[in-house]
C-alpha positions in Angstrom: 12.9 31.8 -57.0 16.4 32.7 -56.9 16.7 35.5 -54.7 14.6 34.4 -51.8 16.5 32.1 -49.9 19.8 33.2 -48.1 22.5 31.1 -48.2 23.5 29.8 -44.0 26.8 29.3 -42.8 27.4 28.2 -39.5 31.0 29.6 -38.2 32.8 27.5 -35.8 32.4 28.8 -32.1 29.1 30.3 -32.9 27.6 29.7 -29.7 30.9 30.9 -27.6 30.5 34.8 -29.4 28.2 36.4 -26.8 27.5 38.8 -29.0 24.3 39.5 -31.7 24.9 37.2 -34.7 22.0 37.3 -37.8 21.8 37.8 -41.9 21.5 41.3 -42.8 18.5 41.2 -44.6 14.6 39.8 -44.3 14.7 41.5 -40.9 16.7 38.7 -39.2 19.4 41.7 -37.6 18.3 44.1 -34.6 20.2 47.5 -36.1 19.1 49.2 -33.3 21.6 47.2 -31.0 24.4 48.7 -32.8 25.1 51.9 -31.6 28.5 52.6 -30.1 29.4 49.4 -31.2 31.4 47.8 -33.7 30.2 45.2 -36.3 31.9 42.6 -38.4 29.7 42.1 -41.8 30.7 38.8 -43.4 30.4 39.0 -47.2 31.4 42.0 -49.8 28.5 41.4 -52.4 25.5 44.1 -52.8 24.3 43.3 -49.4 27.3 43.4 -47.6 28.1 47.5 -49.0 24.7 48.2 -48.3 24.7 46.8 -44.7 27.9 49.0 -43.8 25.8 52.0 -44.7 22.8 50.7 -42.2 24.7 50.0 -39.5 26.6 53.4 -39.4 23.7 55.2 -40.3 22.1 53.1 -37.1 25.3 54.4 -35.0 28.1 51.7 -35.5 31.2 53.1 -34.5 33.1 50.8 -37.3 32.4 47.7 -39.3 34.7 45.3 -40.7 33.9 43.7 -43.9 35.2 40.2 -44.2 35.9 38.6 -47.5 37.6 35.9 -49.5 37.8 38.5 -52.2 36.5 41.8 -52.8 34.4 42.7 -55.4 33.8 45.4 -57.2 31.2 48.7 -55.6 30.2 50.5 -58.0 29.4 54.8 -57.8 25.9 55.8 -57.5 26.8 58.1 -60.6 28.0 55.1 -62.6 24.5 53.3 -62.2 22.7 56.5 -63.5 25.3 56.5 -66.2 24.8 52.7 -67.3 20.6 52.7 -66.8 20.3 56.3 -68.9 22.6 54.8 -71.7 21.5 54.0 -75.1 24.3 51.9 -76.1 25.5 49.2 -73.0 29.0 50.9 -71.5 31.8 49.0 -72.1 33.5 47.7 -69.2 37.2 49.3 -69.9 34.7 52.8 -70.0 33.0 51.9 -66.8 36.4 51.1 -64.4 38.1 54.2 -65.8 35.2 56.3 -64.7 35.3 54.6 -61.1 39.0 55.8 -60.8 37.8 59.3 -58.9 36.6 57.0 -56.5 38.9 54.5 -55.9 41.8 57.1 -55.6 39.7 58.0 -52.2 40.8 54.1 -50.9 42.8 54.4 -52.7 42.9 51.0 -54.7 42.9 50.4 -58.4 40.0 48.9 -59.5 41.6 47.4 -62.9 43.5 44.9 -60.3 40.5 43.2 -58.8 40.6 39.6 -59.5 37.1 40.3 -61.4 38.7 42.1 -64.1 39.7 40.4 -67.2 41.4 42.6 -69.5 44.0 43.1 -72.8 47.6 44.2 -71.8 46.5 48.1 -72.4 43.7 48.6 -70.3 41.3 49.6 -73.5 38.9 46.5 -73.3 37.4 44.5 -70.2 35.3 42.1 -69.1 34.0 42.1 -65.0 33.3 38.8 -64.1 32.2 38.4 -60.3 30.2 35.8 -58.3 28.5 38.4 -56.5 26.5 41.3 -58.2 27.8 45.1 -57.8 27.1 47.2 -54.3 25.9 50.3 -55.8 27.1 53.1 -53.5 29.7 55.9 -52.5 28.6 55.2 -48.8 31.2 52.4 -48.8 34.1 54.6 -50.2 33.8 57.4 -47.9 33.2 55.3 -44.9 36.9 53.6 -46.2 38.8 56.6 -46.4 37.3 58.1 -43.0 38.3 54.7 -40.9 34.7 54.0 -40.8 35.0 50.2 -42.0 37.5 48.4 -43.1 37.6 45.2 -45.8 39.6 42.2 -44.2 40.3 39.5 -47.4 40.7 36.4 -45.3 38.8 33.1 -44.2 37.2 32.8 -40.6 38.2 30.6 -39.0 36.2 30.4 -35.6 34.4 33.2 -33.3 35.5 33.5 -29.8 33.7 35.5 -27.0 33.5 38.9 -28.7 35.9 38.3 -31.0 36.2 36.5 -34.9 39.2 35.1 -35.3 41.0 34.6 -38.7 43.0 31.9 -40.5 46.3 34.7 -40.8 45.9 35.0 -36.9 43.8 38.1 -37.1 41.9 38.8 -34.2 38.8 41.4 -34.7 37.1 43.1 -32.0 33.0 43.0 -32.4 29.9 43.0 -30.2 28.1 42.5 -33.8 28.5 39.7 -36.7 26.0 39.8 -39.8 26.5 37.3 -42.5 25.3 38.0 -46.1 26.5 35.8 -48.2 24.5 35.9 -51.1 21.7 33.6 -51.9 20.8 30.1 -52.9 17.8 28.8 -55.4 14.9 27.0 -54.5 15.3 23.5 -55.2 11.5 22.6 -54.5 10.2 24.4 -57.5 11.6 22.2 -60.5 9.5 19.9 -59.1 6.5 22.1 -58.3 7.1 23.3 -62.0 7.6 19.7 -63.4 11.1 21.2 -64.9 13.2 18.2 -65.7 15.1 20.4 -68.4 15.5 24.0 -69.2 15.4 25.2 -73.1 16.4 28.8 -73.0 13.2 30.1 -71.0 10.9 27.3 -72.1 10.3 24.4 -69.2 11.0 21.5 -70.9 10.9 23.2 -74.5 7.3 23.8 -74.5 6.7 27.4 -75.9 3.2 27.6 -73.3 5.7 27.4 -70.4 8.4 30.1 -69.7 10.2 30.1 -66.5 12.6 33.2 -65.4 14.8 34.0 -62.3 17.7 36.1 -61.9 21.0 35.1 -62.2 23.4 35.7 -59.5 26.7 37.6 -60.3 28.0 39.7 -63.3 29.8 37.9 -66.3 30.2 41.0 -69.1 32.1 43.2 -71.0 28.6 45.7 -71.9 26.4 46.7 -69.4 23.2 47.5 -70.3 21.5 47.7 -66.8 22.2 48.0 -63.0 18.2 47.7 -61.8 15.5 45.0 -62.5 13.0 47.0 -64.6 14.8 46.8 -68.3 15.4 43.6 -68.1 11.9 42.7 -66.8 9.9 44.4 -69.1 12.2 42.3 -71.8 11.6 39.4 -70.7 7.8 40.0 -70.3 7.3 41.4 -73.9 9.3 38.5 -75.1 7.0 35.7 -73.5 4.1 37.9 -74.6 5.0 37.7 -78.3 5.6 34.2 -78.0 1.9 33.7 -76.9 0.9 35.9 -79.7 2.7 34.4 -82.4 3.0 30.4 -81.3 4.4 29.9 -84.5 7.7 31.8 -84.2 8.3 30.0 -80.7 7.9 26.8 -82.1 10.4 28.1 -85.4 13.3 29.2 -82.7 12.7 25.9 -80.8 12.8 23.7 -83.8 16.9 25.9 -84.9 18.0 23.9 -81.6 20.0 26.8 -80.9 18.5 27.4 -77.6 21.3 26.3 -74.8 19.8 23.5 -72.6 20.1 22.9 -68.8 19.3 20.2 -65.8 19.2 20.6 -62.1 22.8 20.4 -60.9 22.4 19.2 -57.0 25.6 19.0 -56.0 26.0 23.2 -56.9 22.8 24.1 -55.8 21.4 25.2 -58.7 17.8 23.9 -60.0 17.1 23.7 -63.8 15.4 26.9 -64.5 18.1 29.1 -62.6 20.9 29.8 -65.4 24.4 31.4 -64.7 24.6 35.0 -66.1 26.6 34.3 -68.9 24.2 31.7 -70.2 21.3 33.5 -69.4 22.7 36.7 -71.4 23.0 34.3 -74.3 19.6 33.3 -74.5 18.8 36.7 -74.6 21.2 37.8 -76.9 19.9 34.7 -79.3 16.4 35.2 -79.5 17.3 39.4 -80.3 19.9 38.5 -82.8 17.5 38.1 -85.6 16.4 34.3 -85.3 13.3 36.0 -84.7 12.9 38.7 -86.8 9.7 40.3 -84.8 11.6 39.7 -81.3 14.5 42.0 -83.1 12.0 44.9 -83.9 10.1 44.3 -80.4 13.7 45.2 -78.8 14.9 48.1 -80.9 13.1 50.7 -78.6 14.1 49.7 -75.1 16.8 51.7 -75.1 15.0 54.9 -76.5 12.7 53.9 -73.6 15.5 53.6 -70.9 17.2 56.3 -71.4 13.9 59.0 -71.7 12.6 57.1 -68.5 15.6 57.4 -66.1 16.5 61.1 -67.2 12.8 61.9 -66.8 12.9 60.7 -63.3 16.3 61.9 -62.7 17.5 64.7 -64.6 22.2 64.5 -64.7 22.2 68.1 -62.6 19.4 67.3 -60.2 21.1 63.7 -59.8 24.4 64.8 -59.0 23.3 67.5 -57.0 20.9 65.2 -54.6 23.9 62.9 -54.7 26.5 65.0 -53.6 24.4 66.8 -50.8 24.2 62.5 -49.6 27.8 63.0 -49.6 28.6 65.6 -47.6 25.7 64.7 -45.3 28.0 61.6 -44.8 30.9 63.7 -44.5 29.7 65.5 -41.1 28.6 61.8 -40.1 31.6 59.9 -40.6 34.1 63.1 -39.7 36.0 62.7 -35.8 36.0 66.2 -34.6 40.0 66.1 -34.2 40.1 65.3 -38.0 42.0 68.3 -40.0 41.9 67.3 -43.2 39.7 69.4 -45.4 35.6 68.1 -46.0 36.1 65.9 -48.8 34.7 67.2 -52.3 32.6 65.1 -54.1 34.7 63.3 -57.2 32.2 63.6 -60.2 31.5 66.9 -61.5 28.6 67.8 -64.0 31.1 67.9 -67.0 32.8 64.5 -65.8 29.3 62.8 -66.1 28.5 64.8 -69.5 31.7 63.6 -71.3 31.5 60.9 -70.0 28.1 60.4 -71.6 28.7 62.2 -75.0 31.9 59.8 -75.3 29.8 56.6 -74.9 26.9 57.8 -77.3 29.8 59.0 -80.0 31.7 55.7 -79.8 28.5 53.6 -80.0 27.4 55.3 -83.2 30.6 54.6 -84.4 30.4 50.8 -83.4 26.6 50.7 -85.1 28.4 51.9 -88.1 30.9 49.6 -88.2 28.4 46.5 -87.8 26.1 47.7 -90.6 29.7 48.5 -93.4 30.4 44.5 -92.4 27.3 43.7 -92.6 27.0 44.7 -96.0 30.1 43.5 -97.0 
């Protein structure tokens, strides 16, 4: 599928580096080589933040994470926010909320080059080719020394060294590449997929193909983790089979959005980019099909009983925070004065922040149903 095959770059000088080169994930990186060592981690997206945190926590003594751009990490507490939510966060909500931890960089994360906004900061759209690292490891590690984000191009390794195209010259025994992943051409024609229509392989209802798409593209967020969206997109294909005759209705409105296999991108026919693929969701629960509507109208009931069940706000921040200052003591030089660093969210600062999403979301609800009936 579309998360299964990494996508390989070969650097220039490769061979001359002396040191451990592999992709940080399927097991293809010896973290056990790392200690008292420093490693240079190509690639900022949710792989790249999460192998900073394994090679400290395996005894790096710094990492450097190498990027073209960097991309927006996102608070552990933000991700509990967003999953527990009954109404999707808006995105101007979201990056004001990450401020606490951004200050710690301190960087503003309304001037990544991911963030589309108005002129006053109250609406916003995060549009990113790689999907969010969900951490605070990353953060802390940045404000204790611990790695450091290079925006640049490599261009060749040397022995023990990567060398840069501004004439930067880092230090490494280590180099891990994660750079994100590329589909599996092979199965559009293991599938017989000559043309994607919405879901449906070639428009037939009986066939529904689905794959994650890489990135973020949205102003709402209803979801950091797989599960809602699965459990979506299962129910869906399961009412189709159920009731034939509604697929073949939404098939015949031709309002489905239609895709090939584009070759010279990499992408096969039944992987869609996240905008387009949100769109095909947001069409068949827009009340094209009326029983798909009602099917929908619970998940968030659902999400947001499910993820406090399992993780109650106090117990969460608390667990959370004790990660944090278990960090702290890790990533602290014992000739470092500054004071331990408190955590930045607060049981109140997660409430509001809460109570102010499910307010203005009624209000919003309210607002559709008065123009609605207009």
């Amino acid at each position: 599928g579309g998360l299964t095959m990494p996508l390989r770059v070969e650097c220039v000088g490769e061979e001359l580096f002396e040191g451990q080169i592999g992709y940080g994930m399927f097991e293809e990186f010896d973290y056990t080589r790392v200690p008292g060592q420093s490693v240079a981690i190509w690639g900022m997206g949710a792989f790249g933040v999460e192998n900073v945190r394994t090679c400290l926590e395996h005894g790096a003594t710094k990492c450097w994470l190498i990027c073209r751009r960097k991309n927006i990490t996102m608070p552990r507490v933000l991700s509990w926010f967003i999953n527990q939510s009954v109404y999707p966060p808006p995105g101007a909500m979201l990056l004001d909320a990450m401020r606490p931890m951004y200050d710690l960089i301190p960087e503003d994360p309304w001037a990544y080059y991911s963030i589309v906004c108005n002129k006053d900061r109250t609406a916003a759209t995060i549009r990113q080719k790689a999907r969010f690292g969900i951490g605070d490891v990353y953060f802390l590690a940045s404000y204790y020394g611990k790695v450091e984000t290079v925006v640049d191009s490599i261009k060749r390794l040397v022995p023990r060294e990567i060398v840069m195209d501004s004439g930067l010259r880092i230090e490494v025994e280590h180099f891990i590449k994660v750079l994100g992943f590329k589909a599996d051409m092979s199965l559009d024609k293991l599938a017989g997929i000559r043309e994607m229509v919405g879901f449906f392989a070639n428009g037939d209802w009986r066939r529904w193909v689905f794959t994650e798409s890489p990135g973020v593209d949205a102003g709402r967020f209803g979801g950091t983790s797989l599960s809602p969206g699965a459990i979506s997109t299962v129910e869906t294909y399961s009412y189709f089979l159920n009731y034939p005759k509604d697929a073949a209705a939404l098939l015949e409105t031709q309002v489905l959005p239609r895709h090939k296999a584009d070759k010279d991108k990499g992408m096969p026919a039944y992987q869609w980019d996240v905008r387009q693929s949100a769109s095909i969701g947001m069409i068949m629960s827009s009340g094209v099909v009326p029983g798909l509507a009602e099917l929908g109208g619970s998940y968030a009931d659902l999400n947001r009983m499910k993820e406090r069940e399992a993780h109650p706000l106090e117990k969460f921040v608390d667990e959370v925070a004790e990660e944090w200052y278990g960090y702290c003591k890790m990533f602290r030089e014992a000739d470092d004065t500054r004071p331990v660093l408190e955590y930045p969210y607060s049981y109140e600062f997660v409430r509001d922040l809460v109570e102010r999403n499910d307010r203005q979301g009624e209000e919003e609800m309210i607002r559709q149903a008065e123009r609605s009936a207009a």
